[in-house]
N, C-alpha and C positions, 0 to 999 in steps of 0.2 A: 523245436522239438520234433522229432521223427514219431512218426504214427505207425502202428503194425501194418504188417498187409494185412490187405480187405481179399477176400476170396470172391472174383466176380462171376457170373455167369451169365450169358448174351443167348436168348433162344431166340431164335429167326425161323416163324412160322409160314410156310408157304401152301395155298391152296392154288393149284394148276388144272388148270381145263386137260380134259385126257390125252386131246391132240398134241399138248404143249409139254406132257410129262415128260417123252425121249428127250426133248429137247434139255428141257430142265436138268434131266440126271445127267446127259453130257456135259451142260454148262457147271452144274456142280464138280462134278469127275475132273474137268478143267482149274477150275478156279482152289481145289483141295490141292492138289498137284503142283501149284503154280503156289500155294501160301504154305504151302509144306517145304518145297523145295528150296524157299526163298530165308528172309532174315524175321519173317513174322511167326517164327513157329507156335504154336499155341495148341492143348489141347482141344481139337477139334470133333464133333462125333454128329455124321449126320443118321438123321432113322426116317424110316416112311410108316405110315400110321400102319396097323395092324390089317383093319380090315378096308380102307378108303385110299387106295391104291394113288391117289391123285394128291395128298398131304402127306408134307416133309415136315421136320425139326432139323432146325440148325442148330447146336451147341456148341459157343465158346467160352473156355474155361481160361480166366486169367486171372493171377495176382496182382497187386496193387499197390502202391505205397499213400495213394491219394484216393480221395473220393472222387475226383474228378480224371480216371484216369483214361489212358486212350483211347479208344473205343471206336478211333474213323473204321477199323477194318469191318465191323458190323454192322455202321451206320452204312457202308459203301454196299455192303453185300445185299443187305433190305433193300436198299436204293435199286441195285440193279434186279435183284427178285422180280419187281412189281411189274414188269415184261411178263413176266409168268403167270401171275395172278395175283391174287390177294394177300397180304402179308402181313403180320402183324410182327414185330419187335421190340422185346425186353429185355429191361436189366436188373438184374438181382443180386444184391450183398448177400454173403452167407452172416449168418444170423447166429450167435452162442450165446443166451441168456445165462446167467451168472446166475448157477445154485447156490439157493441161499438157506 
């Protein structure tokens, strides 16, 4: 039996020492470019905190037909972050509770 898609979302939290930030946003600017360009397109959206110049958010937005579904591109991207500094990585189902 086929399952609906799942609506996923992948945020990839990066805290960067200030010296490391240029480096960061090139290596980002790099890595969007190279995953845009390529066969993994995906909604992607990166933002930097408001006022802590030094904290990013990665967001990637994929559908799904499984709960288990691919996810090495986010697992790789945290991986290679932690060069940068501290990182944290989640995964979120979208979630529609049945009005009842």
């Amino acid at each position: 039996m086929k399952r609906a898609k799942m609506r996923r979302l992948e945020i990839i939290q990066v805290r960067t020492a200030q010296k490391n930030q240029l480096l960061l946003e090139q290596y980002l600017a790099g890595w969007l470019a190279q995953v845009r360009g390529g066969t993994q397109a995906q909604n992607i959206t990166i933002y930097r905190h408001v006022s802590v110049e030094t904290d990013f958010s990665i967001h990637l937005q994929h559908d799904s037909e499984t709960e288990q579904a691919d996810l090495a591109l986010g697992e790789r991207l945290a991986l290679a972050l932690r060069e940068f500094g501290l990182v944290n990585h989640a995964v979120w189902i979208e979630h529609n509770p049945q009005m009842k």
